[in-house]
NUTOR-939009 format. One record per residue (C-alpha): x, z, y; residue number from 0; residue in three letters. Coordinates in Angstrom, 1 decimal, always signed. Each point is the difference from the previous one (the first is absolute). Example, Ala and Ser with C-alpha at 12.3 -4.5 7.8 and 13.67 -1.06 7.14 Angstrom:
! residues 2
+--------+--------+--------+-----+------+
!   east !     up !  north ! seq ! type !
+--------+--------+--------+-----+------+
!  +12.3 !   +7.8 !   -4.5 !   0 !  ALA !
!   +1.4 !   -0.7 !   +3.4 !   1 !  SER !
+--------+--------+--------+-----+------+
//
This chain:
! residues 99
+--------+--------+--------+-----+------+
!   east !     up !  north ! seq ! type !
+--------+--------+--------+-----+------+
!  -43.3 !  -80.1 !  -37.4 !   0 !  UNK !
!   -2.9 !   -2.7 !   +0.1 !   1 !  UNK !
!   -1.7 !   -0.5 !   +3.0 !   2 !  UNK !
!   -3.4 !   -2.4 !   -0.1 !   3 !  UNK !
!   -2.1 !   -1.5 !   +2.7 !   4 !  UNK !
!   -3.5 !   -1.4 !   -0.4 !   5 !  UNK !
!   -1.6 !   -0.9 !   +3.5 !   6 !  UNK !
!   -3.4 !   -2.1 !   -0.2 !   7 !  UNK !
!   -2.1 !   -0.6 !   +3.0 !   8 !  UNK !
!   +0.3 !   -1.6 !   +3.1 !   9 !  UNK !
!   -1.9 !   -3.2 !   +1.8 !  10 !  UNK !
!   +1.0 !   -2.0 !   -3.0 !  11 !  UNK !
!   +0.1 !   +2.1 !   -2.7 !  12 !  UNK !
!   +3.2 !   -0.4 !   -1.3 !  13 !  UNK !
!   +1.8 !   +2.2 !   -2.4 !  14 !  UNK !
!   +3.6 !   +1.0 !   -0.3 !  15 !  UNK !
!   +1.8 !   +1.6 !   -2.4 !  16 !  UNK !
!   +3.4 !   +1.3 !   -0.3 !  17 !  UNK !
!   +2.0 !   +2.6 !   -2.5 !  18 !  UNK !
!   +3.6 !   +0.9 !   +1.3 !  19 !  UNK !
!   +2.0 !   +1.8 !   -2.7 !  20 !  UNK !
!   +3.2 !   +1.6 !   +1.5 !  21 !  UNK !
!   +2.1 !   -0.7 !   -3.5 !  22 !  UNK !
!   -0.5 !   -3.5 !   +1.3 !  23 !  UNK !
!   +0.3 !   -0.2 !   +3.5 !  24 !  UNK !
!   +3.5 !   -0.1 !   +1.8 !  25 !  UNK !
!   +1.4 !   +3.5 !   +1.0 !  26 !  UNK !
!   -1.0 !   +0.3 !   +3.2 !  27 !  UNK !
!   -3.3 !   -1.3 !   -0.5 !  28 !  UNK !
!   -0.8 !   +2.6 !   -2.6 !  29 !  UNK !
!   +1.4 !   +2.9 !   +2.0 !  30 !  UNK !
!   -2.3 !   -1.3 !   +3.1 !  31 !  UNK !
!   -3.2 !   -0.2 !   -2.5 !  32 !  UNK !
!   +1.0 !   +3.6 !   -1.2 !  33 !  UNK !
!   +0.3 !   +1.0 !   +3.0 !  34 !  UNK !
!   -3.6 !   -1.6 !   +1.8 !  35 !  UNK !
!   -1.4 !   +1.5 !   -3.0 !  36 !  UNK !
!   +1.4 !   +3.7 !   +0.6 !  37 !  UNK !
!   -0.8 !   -0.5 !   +3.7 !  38 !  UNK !
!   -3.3 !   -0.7 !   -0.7 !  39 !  UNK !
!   -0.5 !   +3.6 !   -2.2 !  40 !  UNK !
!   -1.6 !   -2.3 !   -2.2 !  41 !  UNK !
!   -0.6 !   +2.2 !   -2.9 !  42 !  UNK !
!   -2.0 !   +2.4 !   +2.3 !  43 !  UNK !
!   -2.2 !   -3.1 !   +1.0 !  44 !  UNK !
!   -3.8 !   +0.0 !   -1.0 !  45 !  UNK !
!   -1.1 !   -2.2 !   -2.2 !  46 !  UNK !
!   -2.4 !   -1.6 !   +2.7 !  47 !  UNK !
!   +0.6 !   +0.0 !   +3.5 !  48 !  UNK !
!   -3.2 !   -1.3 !   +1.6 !  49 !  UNK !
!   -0.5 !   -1.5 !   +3.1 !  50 !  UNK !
!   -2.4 !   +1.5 !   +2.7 !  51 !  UNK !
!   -2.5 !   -3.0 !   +0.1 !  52 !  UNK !
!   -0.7 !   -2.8 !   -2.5 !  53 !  UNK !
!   +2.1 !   -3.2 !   +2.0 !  54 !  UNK !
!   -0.3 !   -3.4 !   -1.6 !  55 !  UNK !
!   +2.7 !   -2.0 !   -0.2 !  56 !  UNK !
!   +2.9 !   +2.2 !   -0.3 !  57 !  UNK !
!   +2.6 !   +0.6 !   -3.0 !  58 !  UNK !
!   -0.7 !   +2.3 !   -2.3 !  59 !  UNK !
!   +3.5 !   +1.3 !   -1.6 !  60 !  UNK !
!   +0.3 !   +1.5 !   -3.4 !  61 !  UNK !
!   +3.2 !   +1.6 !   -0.1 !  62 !  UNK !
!   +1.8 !   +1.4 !   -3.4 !  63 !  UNK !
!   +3.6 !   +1.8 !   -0.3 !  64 !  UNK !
!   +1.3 !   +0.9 !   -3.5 !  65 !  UNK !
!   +3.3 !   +1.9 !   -0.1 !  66 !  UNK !
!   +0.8 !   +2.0 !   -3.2 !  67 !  UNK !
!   -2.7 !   +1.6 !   -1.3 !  68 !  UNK !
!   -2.2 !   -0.3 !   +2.6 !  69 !  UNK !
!   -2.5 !   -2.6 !   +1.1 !  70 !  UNK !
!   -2.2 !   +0.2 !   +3.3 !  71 !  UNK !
!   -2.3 !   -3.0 !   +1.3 !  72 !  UNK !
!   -1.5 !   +0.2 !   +3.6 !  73 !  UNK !
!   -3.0 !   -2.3 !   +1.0 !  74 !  UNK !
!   +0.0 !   -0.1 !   +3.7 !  75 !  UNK !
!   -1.4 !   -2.7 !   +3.3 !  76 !  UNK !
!   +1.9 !   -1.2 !   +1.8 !  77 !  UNK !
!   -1.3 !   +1.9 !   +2.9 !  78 !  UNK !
!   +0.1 !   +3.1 !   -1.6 !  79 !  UNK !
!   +4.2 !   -0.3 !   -1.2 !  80 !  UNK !
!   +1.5 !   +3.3 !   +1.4 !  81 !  UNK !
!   +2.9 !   -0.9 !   +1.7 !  82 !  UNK !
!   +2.9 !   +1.6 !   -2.0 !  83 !  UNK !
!   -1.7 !   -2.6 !   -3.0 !  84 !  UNK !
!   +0.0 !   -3.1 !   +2.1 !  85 !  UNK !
!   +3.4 !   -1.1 !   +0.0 !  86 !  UNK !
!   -0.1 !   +0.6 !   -4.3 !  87 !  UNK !
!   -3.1 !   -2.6 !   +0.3 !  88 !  UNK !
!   +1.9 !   -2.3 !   +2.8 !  89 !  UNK !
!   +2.9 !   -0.3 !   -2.1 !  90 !  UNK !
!   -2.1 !   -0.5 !   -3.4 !  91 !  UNK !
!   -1.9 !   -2.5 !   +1.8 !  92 !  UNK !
!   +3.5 !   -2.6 !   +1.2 !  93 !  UNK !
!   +1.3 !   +1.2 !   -3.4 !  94 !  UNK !
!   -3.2 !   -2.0 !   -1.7 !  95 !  UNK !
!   +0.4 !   -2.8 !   +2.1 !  96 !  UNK !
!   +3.4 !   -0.5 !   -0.8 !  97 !  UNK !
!   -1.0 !   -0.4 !   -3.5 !  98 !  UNK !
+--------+--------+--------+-----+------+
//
C-alpha cells in the first residue's frame, strides 16, 4: 500500500509532500498506516469533501491511497476533514516532516 499527502495552503503558503509505502516502512509503522487508512473507510470517501465556507488561509489536503488494484485520491480543507480521516492526515503530515 502507498499512501500520499499533498497539503498546500496556509498563512505562508507552504507545501508538503509525503508518500509512505508500507513495503518500506518498519512493521509496525505499516500495520498503523494500514490500519488509519481502513479506519478512515477511505475507499468509500468522495473524491472532494468541501468545506461549508471559502476560509483563507487554511490547508488544503490532497490525500491518495493505492493498495492492489485500487487507487482513491480525496481533496479535502482542512476544516472540512471528517474525523475518522484526520488522524490518516495527522500521521501523513509528521511522516512528511520527518523526511
Amino acid at each position: 500500500m502507498r499512501a500520499s499527502l499533498e497539503r498546500t495552503g496556509g498563512f505562508a503558503g507552504m507545501r508538503l509532500t509525503s508518500t509512505a509505502d508500507t513495503d518500506k516502512l518498519a512493521p509496525e509503522e505499516a500495520k498503523e498506516l494500514r490500519q488509519l487508512v481502513e479506519a478512515a473507510d477511505f475507499f468509500r470517501l468522495p473524491p472532494t469533501i468541501a468545506s461549508q465556507a471559502n476560509q483563507p488561509d487554511r490547508f488544503q489536503y490532497k490525500l491518495t491511497v493505492e493498495d492492489d488494484q485500487r487507487t482513491h485520491t480525496v481533496m479535502v480543507g482542512e476544516a472540512a476533514i471528517p474525523p475518522r480521516v484526520r488522524p490518516l492526515a495527522e500521521w501523513l503530515t509528521q511522516y512528511a516532516r520527518r523526511r
